[in-house]
C-alpha positions as CSV (number, residue, x, y, z in Angstrom):
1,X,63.3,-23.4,75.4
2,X,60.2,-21.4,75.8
3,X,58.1,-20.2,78.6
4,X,54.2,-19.7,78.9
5,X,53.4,-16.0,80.5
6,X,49.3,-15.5,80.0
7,X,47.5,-18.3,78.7
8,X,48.7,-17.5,74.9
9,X,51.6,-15.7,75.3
10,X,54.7,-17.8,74.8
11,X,58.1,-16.8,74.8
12,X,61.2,-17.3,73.0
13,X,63.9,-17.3,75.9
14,X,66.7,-18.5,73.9
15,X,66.3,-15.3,71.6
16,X,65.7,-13.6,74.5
17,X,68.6,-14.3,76.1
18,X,70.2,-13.7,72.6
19,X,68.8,-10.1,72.9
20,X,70.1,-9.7,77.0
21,X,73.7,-10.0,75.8
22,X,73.9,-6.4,74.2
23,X,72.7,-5.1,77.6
24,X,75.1,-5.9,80.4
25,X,73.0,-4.8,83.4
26,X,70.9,-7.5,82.6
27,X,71.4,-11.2,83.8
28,X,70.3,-14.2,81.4
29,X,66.7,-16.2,82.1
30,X,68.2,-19.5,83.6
31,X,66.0,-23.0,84.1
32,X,66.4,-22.5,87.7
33,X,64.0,-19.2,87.9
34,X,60.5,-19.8,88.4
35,X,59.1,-16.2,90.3
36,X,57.0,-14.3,87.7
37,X,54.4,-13.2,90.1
38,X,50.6,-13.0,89.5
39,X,47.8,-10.7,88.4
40,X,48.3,-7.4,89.3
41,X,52.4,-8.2,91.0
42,X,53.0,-9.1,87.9
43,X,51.8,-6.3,85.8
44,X,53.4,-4.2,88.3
45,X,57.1,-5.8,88.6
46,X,57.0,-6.2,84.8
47,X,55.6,-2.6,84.5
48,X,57.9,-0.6,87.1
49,X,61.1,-2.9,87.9
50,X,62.3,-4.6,85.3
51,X,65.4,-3.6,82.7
52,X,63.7,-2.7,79.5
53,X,64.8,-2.5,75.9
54,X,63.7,1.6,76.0
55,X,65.7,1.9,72.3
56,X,63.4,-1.0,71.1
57,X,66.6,-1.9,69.8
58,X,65.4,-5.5,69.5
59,X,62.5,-5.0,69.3
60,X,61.0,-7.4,66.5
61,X,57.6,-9.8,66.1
62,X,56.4,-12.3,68.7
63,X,58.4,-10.3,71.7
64,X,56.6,-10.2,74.8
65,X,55.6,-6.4,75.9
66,X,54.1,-4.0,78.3
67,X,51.7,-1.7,76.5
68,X,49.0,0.8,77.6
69,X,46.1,-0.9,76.1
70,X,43.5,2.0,76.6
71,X,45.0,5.2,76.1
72,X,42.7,7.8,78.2
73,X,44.1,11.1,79.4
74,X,43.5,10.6,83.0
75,X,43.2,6.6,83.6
76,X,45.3,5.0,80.4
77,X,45.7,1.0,81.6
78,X,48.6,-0.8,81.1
79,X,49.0,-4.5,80.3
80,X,50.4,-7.4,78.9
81,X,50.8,-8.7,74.9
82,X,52.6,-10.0,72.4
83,X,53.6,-8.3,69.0
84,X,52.0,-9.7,66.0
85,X,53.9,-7.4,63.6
86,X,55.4,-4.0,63.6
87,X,55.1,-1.4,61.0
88,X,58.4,0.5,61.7
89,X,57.5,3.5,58.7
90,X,54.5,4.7,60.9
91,X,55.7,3.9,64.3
92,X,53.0,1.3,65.6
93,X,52.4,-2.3,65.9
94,X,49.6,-5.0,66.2
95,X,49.7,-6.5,69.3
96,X,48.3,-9.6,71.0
97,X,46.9,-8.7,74.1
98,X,47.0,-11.3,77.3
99,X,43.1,-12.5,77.9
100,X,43.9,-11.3,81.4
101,X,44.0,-7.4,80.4
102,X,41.4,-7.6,77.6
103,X,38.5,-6.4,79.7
104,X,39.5,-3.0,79.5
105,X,38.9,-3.2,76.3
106,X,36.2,-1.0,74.5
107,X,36.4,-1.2,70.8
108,X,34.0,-4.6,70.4
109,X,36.4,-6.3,68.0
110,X,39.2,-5.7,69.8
111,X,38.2,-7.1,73.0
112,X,36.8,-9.9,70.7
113,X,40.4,-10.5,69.4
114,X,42.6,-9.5,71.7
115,X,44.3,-7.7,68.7
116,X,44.9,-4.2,69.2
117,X,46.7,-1.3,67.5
118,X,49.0,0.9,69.2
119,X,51.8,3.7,68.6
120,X,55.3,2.5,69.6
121,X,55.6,5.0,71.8
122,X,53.0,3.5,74.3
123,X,54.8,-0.2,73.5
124,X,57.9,-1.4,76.1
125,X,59.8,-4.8,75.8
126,X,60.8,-5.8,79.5
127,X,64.0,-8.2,79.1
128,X,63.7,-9.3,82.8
129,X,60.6,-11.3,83.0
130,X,61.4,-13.3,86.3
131,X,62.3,-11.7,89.7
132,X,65.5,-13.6,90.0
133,X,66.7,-11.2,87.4
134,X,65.3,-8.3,88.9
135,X,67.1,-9.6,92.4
136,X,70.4,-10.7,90.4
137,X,71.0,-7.0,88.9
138,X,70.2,-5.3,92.5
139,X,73.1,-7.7,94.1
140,X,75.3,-7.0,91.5
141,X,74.8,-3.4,91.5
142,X,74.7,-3.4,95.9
143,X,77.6,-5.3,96.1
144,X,79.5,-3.1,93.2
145,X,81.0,-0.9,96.2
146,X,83.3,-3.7,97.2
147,X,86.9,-3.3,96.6
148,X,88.0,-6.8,95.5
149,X,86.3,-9.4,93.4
150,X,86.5,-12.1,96.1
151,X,84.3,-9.1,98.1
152,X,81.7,-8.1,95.4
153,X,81.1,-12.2,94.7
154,X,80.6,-12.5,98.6
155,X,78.2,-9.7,99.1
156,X,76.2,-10.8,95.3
157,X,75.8,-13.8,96.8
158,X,74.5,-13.0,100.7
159,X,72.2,-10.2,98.8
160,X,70.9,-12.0,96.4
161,X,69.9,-14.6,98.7
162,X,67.7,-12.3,101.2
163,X,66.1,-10.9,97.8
164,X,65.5,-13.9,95.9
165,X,64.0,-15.3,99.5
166,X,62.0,-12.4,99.7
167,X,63.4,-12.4,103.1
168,X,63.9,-8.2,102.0
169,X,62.0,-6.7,99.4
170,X,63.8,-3.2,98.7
171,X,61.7,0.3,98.0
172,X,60.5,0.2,94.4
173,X,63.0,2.5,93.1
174,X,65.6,0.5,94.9
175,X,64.3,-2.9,92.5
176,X,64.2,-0.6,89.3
177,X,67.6,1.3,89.6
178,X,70.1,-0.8,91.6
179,X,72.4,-2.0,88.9
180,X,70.9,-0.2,86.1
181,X,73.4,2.4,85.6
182,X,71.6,4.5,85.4
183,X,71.1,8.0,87.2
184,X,68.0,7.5,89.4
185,X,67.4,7.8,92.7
186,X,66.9,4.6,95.5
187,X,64.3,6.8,97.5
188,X,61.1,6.6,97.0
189,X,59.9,9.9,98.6
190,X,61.6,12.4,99.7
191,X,60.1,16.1,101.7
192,X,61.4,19.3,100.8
193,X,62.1,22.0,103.8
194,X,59.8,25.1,103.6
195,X,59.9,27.3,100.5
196,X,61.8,31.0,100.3
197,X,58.8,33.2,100.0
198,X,60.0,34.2,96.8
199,X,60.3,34.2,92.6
200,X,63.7,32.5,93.1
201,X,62.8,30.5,96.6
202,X,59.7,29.2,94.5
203,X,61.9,28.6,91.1
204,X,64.5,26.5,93.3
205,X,62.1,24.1,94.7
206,X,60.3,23.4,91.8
207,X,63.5,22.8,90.3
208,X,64.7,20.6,93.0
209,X,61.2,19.1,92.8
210,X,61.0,18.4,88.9
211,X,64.6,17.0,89.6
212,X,63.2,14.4,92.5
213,X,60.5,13.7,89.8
214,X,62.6,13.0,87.1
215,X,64.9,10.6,88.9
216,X,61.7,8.8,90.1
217,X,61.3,10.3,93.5
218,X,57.9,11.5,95.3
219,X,58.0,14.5,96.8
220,X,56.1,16.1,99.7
221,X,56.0,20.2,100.1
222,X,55.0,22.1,103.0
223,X,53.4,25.8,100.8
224,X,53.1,27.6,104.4
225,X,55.9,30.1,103.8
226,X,54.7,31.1,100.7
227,X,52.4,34.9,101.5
228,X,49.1,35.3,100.9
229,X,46.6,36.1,98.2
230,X,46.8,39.7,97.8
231,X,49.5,40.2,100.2
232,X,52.2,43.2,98.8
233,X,54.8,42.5,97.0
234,X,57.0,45.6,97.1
235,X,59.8,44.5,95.2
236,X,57.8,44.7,92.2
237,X,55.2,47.3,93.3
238,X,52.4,44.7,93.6
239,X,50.4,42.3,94.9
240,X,51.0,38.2,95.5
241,X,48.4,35.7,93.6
242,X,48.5,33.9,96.8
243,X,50.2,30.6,98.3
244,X,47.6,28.3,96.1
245,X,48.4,29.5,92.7
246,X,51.8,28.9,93.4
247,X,51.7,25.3,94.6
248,X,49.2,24.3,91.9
249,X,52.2,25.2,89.7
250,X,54.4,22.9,91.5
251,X,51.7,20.1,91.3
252,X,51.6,20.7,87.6
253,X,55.0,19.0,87.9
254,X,53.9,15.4,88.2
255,X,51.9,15.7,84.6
256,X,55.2,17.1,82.8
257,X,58.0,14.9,84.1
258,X,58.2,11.1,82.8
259,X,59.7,8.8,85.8
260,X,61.8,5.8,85.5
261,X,59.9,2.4,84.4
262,X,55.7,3.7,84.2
263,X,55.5,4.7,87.8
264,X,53.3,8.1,87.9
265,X,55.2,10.7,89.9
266,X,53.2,11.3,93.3
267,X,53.2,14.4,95.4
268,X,52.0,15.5,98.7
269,X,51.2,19.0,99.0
270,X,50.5,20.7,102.5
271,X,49.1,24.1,104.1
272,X,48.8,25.0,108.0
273,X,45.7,25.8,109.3
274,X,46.6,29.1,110.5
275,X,47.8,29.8,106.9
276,X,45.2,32.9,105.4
277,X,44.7,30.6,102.4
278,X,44.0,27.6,103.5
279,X,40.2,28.1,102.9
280,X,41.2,28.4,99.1
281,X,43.3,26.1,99.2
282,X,40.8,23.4,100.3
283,X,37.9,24.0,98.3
284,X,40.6,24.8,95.2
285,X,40.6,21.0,94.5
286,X,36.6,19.8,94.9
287,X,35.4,18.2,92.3
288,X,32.2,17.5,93.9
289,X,29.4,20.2,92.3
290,X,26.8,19.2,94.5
291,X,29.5,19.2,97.8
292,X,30.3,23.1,96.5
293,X,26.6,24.1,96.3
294,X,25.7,21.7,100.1
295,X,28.5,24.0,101.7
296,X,26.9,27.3,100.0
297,X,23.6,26.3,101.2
298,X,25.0,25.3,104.7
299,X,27.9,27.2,105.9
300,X,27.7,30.2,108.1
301,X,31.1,31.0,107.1
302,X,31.1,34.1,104.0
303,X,34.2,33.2,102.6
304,X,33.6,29.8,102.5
305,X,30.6,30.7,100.3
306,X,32.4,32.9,98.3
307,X,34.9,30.2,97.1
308,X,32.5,27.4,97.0
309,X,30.5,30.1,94.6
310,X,33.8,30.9,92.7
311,X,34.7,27.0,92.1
312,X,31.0,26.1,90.7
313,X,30.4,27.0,87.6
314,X,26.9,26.7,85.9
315,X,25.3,26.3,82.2
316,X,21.6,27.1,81.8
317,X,20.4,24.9,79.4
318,X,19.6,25.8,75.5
319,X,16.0,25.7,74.6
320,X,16.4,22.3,72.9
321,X,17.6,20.7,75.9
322,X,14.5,22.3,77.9
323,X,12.3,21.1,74.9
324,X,13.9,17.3,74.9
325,X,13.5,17.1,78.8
326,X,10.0,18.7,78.9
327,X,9.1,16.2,76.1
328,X,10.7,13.4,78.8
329,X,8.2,14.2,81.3
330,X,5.1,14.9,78.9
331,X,5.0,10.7,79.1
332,X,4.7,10.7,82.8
333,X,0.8,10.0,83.0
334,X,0.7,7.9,79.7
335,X,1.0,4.3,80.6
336,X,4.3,2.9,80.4
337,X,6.1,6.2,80.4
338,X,6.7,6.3,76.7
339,X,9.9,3.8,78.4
340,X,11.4,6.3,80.3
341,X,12.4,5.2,83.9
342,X,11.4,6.7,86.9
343,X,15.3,7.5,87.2
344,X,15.1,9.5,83.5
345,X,11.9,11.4,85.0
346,X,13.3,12.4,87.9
347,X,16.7,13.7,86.1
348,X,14.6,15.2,83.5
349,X,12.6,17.2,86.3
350,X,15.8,17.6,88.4
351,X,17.2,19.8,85.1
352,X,14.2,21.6,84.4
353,X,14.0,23.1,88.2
354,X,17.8,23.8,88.2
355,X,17.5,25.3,84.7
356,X,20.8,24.1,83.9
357,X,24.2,22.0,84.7
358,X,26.0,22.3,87.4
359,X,30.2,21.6,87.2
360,X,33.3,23.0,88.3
361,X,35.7,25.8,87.0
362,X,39.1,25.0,86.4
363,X,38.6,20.6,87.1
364,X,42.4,20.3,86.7
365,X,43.6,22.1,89.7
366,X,46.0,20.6,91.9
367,X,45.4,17.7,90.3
368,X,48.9,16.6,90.3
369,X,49.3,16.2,93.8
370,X,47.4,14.7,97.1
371,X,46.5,18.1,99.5
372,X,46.7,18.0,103.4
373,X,45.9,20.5,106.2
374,X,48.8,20.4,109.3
375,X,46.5,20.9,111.9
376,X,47.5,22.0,115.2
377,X,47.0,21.5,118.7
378,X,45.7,25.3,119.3
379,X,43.4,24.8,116.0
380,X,42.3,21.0,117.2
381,X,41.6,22.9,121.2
382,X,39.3,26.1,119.5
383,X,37.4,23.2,117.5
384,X,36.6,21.1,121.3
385,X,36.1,24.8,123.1
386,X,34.1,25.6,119.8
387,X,36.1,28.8,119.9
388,X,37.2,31.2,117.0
389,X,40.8,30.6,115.3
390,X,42.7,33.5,113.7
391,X,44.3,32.9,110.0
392,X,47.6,35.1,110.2
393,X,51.0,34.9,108.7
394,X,54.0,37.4,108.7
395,X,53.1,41.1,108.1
396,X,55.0,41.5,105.8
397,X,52.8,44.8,104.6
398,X,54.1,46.4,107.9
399,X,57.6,45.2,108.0
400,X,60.3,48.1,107.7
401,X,63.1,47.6,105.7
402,X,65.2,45.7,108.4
403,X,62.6,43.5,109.2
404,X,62.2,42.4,105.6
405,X,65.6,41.7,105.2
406,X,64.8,39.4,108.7
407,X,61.9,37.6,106.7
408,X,63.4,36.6,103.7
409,X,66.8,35.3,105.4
410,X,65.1,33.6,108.2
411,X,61.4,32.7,108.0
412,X,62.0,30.2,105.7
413,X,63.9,28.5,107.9
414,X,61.1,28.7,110.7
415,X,58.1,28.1,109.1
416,X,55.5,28.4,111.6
417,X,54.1,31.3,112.7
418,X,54.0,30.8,116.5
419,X,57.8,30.3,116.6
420,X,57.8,33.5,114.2
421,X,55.6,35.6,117.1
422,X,57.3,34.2,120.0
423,X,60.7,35.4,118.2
424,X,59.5,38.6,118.7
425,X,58.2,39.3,114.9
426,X,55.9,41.0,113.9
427,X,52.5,38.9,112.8
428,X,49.5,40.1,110.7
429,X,45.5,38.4,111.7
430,X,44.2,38.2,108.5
431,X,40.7,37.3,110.0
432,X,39.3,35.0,112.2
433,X,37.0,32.0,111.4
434,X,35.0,29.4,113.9
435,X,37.3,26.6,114.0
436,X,34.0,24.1,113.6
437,X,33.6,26.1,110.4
438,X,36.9,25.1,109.2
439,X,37.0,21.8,110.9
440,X,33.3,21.2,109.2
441,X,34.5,22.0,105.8
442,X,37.6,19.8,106.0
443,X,35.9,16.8,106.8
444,X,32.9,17.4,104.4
445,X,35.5,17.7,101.7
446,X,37.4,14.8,102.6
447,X,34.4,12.5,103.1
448,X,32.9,13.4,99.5
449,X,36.3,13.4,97.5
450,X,38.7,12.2,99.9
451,X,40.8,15.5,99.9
452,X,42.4,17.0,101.8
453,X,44.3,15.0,104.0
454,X,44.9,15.8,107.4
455,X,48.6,15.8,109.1
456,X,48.3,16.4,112.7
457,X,52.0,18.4,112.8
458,X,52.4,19.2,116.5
459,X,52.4,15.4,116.9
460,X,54.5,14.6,115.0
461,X,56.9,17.2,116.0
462,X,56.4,16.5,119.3
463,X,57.0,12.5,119.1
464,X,59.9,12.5,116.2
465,X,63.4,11.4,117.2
466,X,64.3,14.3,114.3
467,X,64.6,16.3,117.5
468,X,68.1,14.6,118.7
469,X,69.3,15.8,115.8
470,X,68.1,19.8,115.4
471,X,65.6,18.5,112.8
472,X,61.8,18.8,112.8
473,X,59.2,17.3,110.8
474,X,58.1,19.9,107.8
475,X,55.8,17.9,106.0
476,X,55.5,14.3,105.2
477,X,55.6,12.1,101.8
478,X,52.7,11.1,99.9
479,X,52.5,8.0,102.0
480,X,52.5,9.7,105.5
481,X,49.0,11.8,105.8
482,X,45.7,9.9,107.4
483,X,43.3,10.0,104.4
């Protein structure tokens, strides 16, 4: 028996099946299954869900894989093939790719072909290639809890029913670890509470973080807790690097730690807008050099300017390149424009007035997570009353002994600096700022590079049942911001 997947891919079940035996999670192709899914559904159930052959313990010519087919740091593709032959002494194999993926394809006689070379290590053999297997292992590992075997066949069979109906379709990490056996998690996002404001708060959430991550978890943390940039730090006679530095560290996180199946981790990565860095924080992450030099141009706001002017960065061009684009416009009143589009002419002039390129410092930061302001309802009534809004946190710089001790037991566990005040702490105004300033550079960032994300927090708060509980809402996922 065989079975067509991609319009030249065939497989071998019956030595597939032969191959599923040495892996007991996994339940046999039968002629009954017919759900492979399509396009896209199919890359991504194949991809992220099914039971793979990670060992490559069977690995041999003709098996069907999943592969990255272009391997680019920052957007590698993933798709469909078939091995052609493996050469095991260096590690890599010719594959076959499906005509459906080839498009991504730049090498000419590759996406010619179809044939591609590729490392091993980029090369998975998926041994459940319909969704009845994927539904037949979740049943069997759901229903495992029962005490008796005439239980565990009762529940297989009443869960594998609404999953093979598609009556439920279970989280993502639910489909790729339920009856696995293996050690991930069945959540698919999770939110941390606040962080200590300290070395070993900060190490223990990026620990529990990294260990979310691993198990194939996303992870949402609210950084307001953490002190400001060039707030004291007395136990060590110096200064802090600020609530940003910190939680770009954390966000480094989702580049370092590999997650079940090829799902990228995802995080979600928050500040309040009362928070002294939340300016930084913002403008931390723009990409955008020609948003960074509108908002120096535009803003009233000084330190706004100051850490647009820190993010851009800017390369005066070398004599050659003033030569080659001076020579460019030189063919401006010859007919025909020596060739050169009006487009090239304009760039060319564009350059020569700017004297140089403009980019951004430091292109990879934060990177590794999505970034939201929690705005509030005393930030959201100074931007209607066009009113100023103070940035403050803790003083921690004033705090006597006693009161330290206070901080780091407790404002961890409060995590808003209202609640903090109205305790009867002590709280520092770092400055002030329009709120229409603020309010301006959130949405001018967000239109032009669709960060940050805004969480309105006081709603939230205000309409969760976590309340009935003694909960209350700290952050959210990466699913739960408006974009």
């Amino acid at each position: 028996m065989s079975v067509a997947l991609g319009q030249k891919l065939n497989i071998d079940v019956e030595r597939l099946n032969k191959d599923i035996r040495l892996f007991p999670q996994v339940h046999p192709i039968t002629p009954d299954m017919k759900i492979t899914h399509k396009g896209v559904s199919r890359l991504v159930m194949l991809d992220r869900y099914t039971f793979k052959d990670t060992e490559k313990l069977t690995l041999t010519n003709g098996d069907f894989v999943v592969l990255t087919i272009k391997e680019d740091p920052k957007f590698p593709a993933r798709g469909l093939g078939q091995i052609l032959q493996i050469d095991w002494e260096e590690k890599r194999a010719q594959v076959l790719v499906d005509e459906e993926f080839r498009g991504v394809l730049d090498d000419p006689e590759e996406s010619s072909t179809g044939v591609i070379n590729r490392s091993l290590d980029v090369i998975e053999k998926p041994l459940e290639l319909f969704y009845e297997q994927i539904a037949k292992r979740n049943a069997t590992g759901l229903a495992s809890v029962e005490t008796t075997e005439e239980k565990r066949q009762e529940w297989f069979e009443k869960f594998y029913h609404e999953l093979v109906s598609m009556n439920f379709v279970p989280a993502g990490r639910v489909l790729y670890g339920a009856g696995a056996d293996t050690d991930v998690t069945y959540f698919n996002c999770y939110v941390m509470p606040f962080v200590q404001d300290s070395r070993e708060g900060i190490s223990e959430h990026r620990k529990q973080v990294m260990e979310i991550m691993s198990r194939g978890g996303g992870v949402g943390t609210n950084g307001s807790t953490l002190r400001p940039r060039n707030a004291l730090a007395r136990g060590v006679n110096g200064k802090s690097s600020g609530s940003v530095s910190w939680l770009d560290d954390i966000a480094k996180l989702t580049h370092l730690v590999e997650q079940g199946g090829s799902r990228r981790g995802a995080q979600m990565i928050m500040l309040a807008d009362w928070h002294p860095d939340i300016i930084e924080f913002i403008i931390s992450k723009m990409q955008n050099p020609k948003i960074l030099r509108f908002l120096i141009e535009t803003t009233n706001d000084e330190t706004i300017k100051r850490y647009a002017k820190d993010k851009l960065k800017f390369t005066p061009l070398t004599e050659q390149e003033k030569a080659m684009y001076q020579g460019i416009l030189n063919y401006r009143s010859i007919p025909g424009q020596g060739g050169f589009s009006e487009g090239i002419m304009a760039e060319a002039e564009e350059k020569l007035t700017t004297g140089g390129n403009y980019s951004v410092h430091n292109s990879e930061f934060l990177t590794g997570a999505n970034i939201s302001v929690c705005l509030t309802k005393e930030f959201m009534e100074a931007v209607e009353n066009d009113a100023e809004y103070e940035l403050r946190f803790p003083d921690v710089e004033g705090y006597n002994p006693q009161e330290m001790k206070t901080y780091n037991e407790e404002w961890h566990n409060v995590g808003d600096v209202r609640e903090w005040e109205k305790m009867g702490n002590k709280v520092r105004v770092y400055r002030k700022i329009k709120a229409k300033e603020l309010w301006n550079l959130i949405n001018i960032c967000a239109t032009y590079s669709a960060e940050p994300g805004i969480f309105f927090i006081d709603n939230a708060n205000d309409m969760t049942n976590a309340k009935a509980y003694g909960q209350k809402v700290v952050a959210t996922n990466p699913c739960g911001r408006v974009a």
